[in-house]
C-alpha positions, 0 to 999 in steps of 0.5 A: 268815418261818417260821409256827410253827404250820405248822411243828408241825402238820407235824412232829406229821404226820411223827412216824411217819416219825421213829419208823420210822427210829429202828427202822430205825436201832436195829436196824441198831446191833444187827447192826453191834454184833454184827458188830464184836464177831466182828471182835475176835475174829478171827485178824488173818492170817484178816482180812488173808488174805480182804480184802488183795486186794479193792478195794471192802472199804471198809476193813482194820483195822491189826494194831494191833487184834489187839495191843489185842483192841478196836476201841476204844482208851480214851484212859484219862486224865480231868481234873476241870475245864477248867483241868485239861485246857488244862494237859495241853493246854499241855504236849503242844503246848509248843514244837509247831509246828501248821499249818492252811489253810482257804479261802472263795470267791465267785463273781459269775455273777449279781451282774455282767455279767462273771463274776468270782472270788475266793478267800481262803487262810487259814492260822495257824501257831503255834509254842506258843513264848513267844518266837516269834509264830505267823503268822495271815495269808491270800492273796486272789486274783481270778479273771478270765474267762480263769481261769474258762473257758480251758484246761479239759480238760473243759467245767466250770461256772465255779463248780466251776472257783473250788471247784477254785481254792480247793481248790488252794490249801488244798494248796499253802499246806499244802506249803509248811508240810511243806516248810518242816519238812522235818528237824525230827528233825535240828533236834531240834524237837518232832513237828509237825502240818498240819491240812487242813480237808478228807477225804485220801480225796477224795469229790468226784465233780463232773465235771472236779474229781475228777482234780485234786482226786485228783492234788493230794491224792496229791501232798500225801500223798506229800509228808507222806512225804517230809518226815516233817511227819504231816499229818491230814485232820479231818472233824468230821462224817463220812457215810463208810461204809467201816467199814460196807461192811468190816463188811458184806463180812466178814458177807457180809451182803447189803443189802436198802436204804441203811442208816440209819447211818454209821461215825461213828454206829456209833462213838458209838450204843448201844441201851437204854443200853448202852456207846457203842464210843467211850465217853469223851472222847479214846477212838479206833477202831483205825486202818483202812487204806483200801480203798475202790472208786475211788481207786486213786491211793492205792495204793502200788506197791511194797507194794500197800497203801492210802497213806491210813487213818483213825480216828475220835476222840471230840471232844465228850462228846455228838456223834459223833466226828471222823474223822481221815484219815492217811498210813498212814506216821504208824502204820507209823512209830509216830507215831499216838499222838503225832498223835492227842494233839496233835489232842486237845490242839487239840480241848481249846483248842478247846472240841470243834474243833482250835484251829488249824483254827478260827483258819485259817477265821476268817482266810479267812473271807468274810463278808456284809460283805466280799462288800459291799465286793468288789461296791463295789471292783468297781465302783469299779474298772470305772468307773475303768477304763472297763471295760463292766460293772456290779454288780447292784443287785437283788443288793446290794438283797437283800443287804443286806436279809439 
């Protein structure tokens, strides 16, 4: 239970600290605005000559930005009304095959004497087609002792090892999409598009899930390659701060602290009312290839440039943007545009959230209930076997009290 008045009291006690970080957060917009102004106004070769080496530069902006002058590019179309927008929608992803996989998981460490694991693998596939029906389907696995604690490389908590189950099978459920596609040109099919509910620049750093988290994500890159199926990584709140750390290498600037902001509130801030970087709906940042320190598995041999970029794209009239992780082959084969309305068109359907990312998690969602009726098969299932172990009744207590 939450005693209101306490909560006020408190926060009325905390204002200054709120206050201070506002300042902190409106100076800091200040020197990054004036940083990204300078950024426009650069010779690309000059860009491209000092950061195409260095590892840890966070980001390098695609020649694109010097053909647009800005490292905003305006969406430039508006509707009057929603019915307006759902039409534009219709037409872009007419005859369009979208692809997306979520997935859930639970862990009972405590609520059995025997751990046990599952994981559920959504995915929805829609052809936008009036004559072929979209596939909304998911795949449920249990995870037994030997799954959870045998052939590890390295000691890891059996929970990190059922997020590394699930993560894997986002991939894999996402592969076989790429691979069904694969020729769609020659078929003289409409561009497809796989959504992956996860950052292509994989942030994990839990010990023992970087290295297959890593390897898996490579591989799924390269596939999205092979296939010519583009493939983007949404993140619908992002805290990366690669554009940041290029901005800050390119001031020289030497941090004193954290700072208070991050790429996507660079994108979307303003100071005493001035224009947002992405101003409007659909507005884009230029598309950035990635340089950030650690992931060198990335990097392709042959060229010595990152596999993976980003960009970020404005979603919602009122929150931050999205960003959009992309092999770096969709822009260097023209593609960009195309994806990035067809994540628009999704983002319209949607109401603000890809349609077919939001479909895929209602589908490998686990929710209170079907936890219920895990425990209670479990159960079943142990005493029909004869099996020696039980399901805690203080945790299906709390439960359902919840």
């Amino acid at each position: 239970m939450l005693f209101r008045e306490g909560l006020c009291d408190e926060l009325e006690n905390r204002s200054e600290d709120f206050r201070a970080y506002l300042r902190e957060k409106s100076s800091e917009l200040t020197f990054y605005f004036d940083a990204l102004s300078k950024l426009e106004q650069t010779p690309y070769q000059s860009i491209e000559q000092k950061f195409s080496q260095p590892e840890d530069c966070g980001a390098i902006p695609a020649t694109e930005l010097t053909s647009q002058g800005s490292f905003s590019f305006p969406f430039g179309i508006s509707w009057q009304n929603h019915e307006q927008a759902r039409e534009w929608a219709g037409e872009i992803l007419q005859n369009r095959t979208t692809f997306a996989a979520d997935g859930s998981q639970i862990y009972a460490g405590k609520e059995t004497s025997v751990p046990v694991a599952a994981i559920q693998i959504g995915w929805f596939e829609n052809p936008h087609d009036a004559v072929k029906p979209y596939e909304k389907n998911a795949r449920f696995e249990i995870l037994t002792p030997d799954d959870l604690f045998k052939d590890q490389d390295e000691p890891m908590n059996p929970d990190i090892r059922v997020e590394e189950r699930r993560y894997l099978g986002e991939v894999a459920q996402i592969g076989e999409f790429l691979e069904k596609k694969r020729g769609w040109r020659e078929r003289g099919e409409r561009m497809p598009l796989a959504f992956f509910d996860n950052p292509l620049l994989v942030p994990f750093s839990q010990k023992g899930l970087q290295k297959s988290f890593l390897e898996a994500t490579v591989d799924l890159v390269k596939l999205s390659r092979e296939t010519d199926v583009p493939l983007v990584g949404y993140v619908d709140r992002s805290f990366s701060r690669d554009l940041l750390t290029f901005l800050d290498s390119i001031t020289q600037r030497q941090k004193t602290g954290e700072t208070t902001l991050y790429d996507a509130s660079l994108m979307s801030g303003s100071i005493d009312g001035t224009s947002r970087v992405l101003e409007d709906w659909g507005d884009r940042s230029c598309f950035c290839y990635s340089k950030r320190r650690g992931l060198n598995a990335f990097i392709d041999e042959a060229t010595g440039k990152s596999t993976v970029g980003f960009a970020y794209l404005q979603t919602t009239a009122d929150s931050t943007p999205a960003r959009l992780d992309l092999p770096c082959w969709v822009y260097e084969a023209g593609l960009l545009d195309e994806v990035l309305d067809v994540v628009r068109a999704e983002c319209v359907i949607g109401l603000g959230y890809p349609y077919a990312l939001e479909t895929a998690d209602q589908t490998a969602v686990i929710s209170t209930r079907d936890r219920e009726i895990f425990f209670r098969a479990l159960q079943e299932f142990a005493v029909r076997e004869k099996l020696e172990f039980s399901v805690s009744r203080k945790d299906a207590s709390k439960n359902r009290r919840r």
